[in-house]
C-alpha positions as CSV (number, residue, x, y, z in Angstrom):
1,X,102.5,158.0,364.1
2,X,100.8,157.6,360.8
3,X,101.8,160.2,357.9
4,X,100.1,160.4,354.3
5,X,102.9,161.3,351.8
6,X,101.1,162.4,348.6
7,X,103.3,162.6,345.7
8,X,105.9,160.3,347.6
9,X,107.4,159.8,344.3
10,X,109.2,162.5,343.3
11,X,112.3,164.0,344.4
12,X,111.2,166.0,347.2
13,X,108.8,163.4,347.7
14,X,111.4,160.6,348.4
15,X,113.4,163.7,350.7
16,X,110.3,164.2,352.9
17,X,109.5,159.8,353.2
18,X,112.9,159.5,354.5
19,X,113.0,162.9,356.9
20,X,109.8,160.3,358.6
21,X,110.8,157.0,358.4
22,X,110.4,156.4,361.9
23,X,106.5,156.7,361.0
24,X,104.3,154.2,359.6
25,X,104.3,155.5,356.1
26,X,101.2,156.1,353.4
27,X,102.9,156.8,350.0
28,X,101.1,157.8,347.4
29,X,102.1,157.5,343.8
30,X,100.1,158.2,340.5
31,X,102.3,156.0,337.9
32,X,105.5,156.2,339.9
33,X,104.5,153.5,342.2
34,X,107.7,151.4,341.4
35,X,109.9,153.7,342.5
36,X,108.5,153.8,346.2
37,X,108.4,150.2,346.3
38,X,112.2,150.1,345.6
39,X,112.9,152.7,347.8
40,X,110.6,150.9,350.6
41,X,112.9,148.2,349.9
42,X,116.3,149.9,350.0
43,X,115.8,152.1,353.0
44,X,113.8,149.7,355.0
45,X,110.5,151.6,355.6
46,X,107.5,150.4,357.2
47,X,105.2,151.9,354.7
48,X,102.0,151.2,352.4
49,X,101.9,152.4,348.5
50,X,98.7,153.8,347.6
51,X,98.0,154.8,344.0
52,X,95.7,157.3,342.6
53,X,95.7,159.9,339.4
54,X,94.9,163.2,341.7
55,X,93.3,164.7,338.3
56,X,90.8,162.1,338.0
57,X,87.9,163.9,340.3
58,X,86.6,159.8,340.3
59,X,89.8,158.3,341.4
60,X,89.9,161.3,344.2
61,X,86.3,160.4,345.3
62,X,87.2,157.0,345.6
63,X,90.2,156.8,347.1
64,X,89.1,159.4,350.3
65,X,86.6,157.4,351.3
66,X,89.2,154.3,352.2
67,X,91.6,156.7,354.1
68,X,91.9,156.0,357.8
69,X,92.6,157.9,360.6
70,X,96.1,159.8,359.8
71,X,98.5,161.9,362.1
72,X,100.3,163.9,359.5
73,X,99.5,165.1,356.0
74,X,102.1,166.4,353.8
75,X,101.2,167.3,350.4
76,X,103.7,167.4,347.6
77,X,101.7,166.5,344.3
78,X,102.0,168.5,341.6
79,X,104.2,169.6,338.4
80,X,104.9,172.9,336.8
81,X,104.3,174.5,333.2
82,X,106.0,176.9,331.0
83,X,104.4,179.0,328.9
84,X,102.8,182.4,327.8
85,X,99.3,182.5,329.1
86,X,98.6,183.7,325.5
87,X,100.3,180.4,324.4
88,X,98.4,178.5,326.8
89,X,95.5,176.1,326.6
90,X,92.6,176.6,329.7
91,X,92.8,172.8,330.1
92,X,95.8,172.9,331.4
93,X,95.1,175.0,334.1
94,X,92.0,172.7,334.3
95,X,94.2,169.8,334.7
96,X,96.8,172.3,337.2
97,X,94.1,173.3,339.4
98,X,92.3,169.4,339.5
99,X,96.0,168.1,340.9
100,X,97.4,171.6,343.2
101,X,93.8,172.6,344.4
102,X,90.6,170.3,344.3
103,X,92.3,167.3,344.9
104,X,94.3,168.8,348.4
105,X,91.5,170.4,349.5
106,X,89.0,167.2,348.5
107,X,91.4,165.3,351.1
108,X,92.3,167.5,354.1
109,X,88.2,167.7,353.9
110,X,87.5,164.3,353.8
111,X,90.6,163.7,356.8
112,X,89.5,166.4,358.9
113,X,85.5,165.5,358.9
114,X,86.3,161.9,360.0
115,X,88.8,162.2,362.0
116,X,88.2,161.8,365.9
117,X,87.7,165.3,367.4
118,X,90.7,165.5,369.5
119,X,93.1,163.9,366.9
120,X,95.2,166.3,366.8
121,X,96.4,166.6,362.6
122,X,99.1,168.5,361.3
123,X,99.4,169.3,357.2
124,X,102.0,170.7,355.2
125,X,101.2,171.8,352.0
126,X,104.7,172.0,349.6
127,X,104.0,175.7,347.5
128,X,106.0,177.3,345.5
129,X,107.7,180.3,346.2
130,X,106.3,181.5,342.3
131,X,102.5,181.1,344.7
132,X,103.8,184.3,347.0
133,X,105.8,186.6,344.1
134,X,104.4,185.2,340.6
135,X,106.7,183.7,337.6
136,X,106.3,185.1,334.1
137,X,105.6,182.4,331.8
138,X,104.3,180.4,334.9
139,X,102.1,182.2,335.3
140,X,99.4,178.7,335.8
141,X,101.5,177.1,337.8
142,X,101.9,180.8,340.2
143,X,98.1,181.2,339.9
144,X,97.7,177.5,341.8
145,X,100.6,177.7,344.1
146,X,98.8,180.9,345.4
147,X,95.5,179.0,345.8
148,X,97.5,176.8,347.9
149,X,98.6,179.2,350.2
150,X,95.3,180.9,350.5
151,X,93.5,177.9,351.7
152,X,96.1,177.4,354.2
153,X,95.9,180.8,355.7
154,X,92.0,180.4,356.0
155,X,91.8,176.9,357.0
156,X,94.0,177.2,359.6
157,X,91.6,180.2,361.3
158,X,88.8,178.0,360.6
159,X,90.4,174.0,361.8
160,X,92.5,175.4,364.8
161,X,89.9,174.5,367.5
162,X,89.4,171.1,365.9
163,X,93.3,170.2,367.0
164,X,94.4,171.0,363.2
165,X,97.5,172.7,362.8
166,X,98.2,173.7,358.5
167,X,101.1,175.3,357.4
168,X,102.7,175.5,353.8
169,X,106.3,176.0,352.7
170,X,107.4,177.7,349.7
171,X,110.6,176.4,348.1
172,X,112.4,178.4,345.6
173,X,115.0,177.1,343.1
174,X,115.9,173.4,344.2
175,X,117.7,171.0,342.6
176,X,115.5,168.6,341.3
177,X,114.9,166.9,337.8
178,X,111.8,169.1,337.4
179,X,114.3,172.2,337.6
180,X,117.4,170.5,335.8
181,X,117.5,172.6,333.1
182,X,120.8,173.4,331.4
183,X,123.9,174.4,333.5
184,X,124.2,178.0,332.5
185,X,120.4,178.5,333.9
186,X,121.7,177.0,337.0
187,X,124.7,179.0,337.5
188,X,122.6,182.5,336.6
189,X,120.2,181.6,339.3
190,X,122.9,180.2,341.9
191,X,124.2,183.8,341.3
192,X,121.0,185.6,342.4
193,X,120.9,183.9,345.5
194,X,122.8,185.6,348.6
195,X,123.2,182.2,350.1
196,X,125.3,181.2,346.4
197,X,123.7,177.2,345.9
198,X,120.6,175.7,344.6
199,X,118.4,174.5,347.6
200,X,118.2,170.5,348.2
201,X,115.5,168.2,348.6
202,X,117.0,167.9,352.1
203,X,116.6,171.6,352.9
204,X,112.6,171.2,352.3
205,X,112.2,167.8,354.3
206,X,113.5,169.3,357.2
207,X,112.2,172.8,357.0
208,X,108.7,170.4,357.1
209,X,109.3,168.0,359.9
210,X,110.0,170.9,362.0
211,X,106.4,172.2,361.1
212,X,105.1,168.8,362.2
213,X,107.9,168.5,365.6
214,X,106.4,170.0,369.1
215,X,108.8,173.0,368.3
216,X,106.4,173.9,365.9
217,X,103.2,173.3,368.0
218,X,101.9,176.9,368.1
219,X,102.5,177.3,364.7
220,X,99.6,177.2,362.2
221,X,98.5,179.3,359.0
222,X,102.1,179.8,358.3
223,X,104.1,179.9,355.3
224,X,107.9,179.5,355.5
225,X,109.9,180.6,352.6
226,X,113.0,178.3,351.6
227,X,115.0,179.8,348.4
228,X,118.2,181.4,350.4
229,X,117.2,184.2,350.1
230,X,116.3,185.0,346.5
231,X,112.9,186.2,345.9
């Protein structure tokens, strides 16, 4: 099996490589590159790097037309911002909607349109669970998540007779750098959460390899929440 990794390098990133390292692995990176290769090295992955800055529309255009013939797509580019929308510049949620939106859906269409018609594909789009409830001052970053989730609820109606299962998950709190604030935030949010911990990287990986096992095979268009509970 083949599976494109995009945004390989971050934390959930790394999670989701190793919850498929049985597959032959396409990682991509935009300047984190060097990570992946040590981690290729330390856990023994058969896997390529490839390298592209998602908000570069160029860079996007180039890179789809080298992609090959994949089995799995899971999508986990992207970064948040915090802010009042008054606050705000529009050019960041230029720059948002380039890396969460227009590049994703730039690549599921150049996969899908090339791909053999009975290649079967699956795709897992990572969300946020701010894309289903909305975040005060992320308000951006819940405008795009929601994109997300939109296009994976109508592509799925639309790529299901072309063997092309898409689903999206939509983590809440986990514990990653982008979310290590201070320790008090932490413990305020671990206390709003009937489960009583932060999620792990681990939680998502799996919750996603499901949605690309045979357990999941008449599964498509849907969105599986993962915050224990606390939205």
């Amino acid at each position: 099996m083949k599976t494109l990794i995009v945004g390989a390098s971050g934390a959930i990133g790394r999670a989701v490589s190793l919850a498929f390292r049985e597959d032959h692995l396409l990682l991509h990176a935009n300047q984190g590159h060097v990570t992946i290769s040590r981690m290729i090295e330390s856990e023994r992955l058969q896997a390529e790097i490839v390298t592209c800055d998602l908000s570069d529309r160029e860079a996007v255009e180039k890179w789809i037309k080298s992609i090959d013939t994949v089995d799995r797509i899971i999508y986990v580019a992207g970064h948040a911002v915090h802010g009042l929308v008054v606050d705000q510049s529009i050019d960041e949620l230029d720059h948002l909607y380039e890396v969460h939106v227009r590049a994703m859906v730039r690549l599921i269409q150049a996969t899908v349109a090339c791909k053999p018609y009975d290649h079967p594909l699956d795709i897992v789009i990572v969300s946020s669970v701010w894309g289903e409830v909305g975040a005060a001052a992320e308000v951006f970053y819940s405008t795009v998540k929601a994109a997300q989730i939109g296009f994976v609820k109508a592509f799925a109606r639309e790529a299901g007779p072309f063997h092309v299962r898409i689903n999206a998950v939509t983590p809440g709190w986990i514990d990653t750098p982008m979310n290590d604030t201070v320790e008090e935030s932490k413990q305020t949010v671990m206390d709003d959460i009937p489960l009583g911990r932060l999620g792990s990287t681990e939680d998502v990986a799996k919750t996603i390899r499901f949605l690309c096992s045979p357990d999941a095979s008449y599964m498509t268009g849907t969105v599986l929440r993962i915050d224990g509970g606390w939205q």
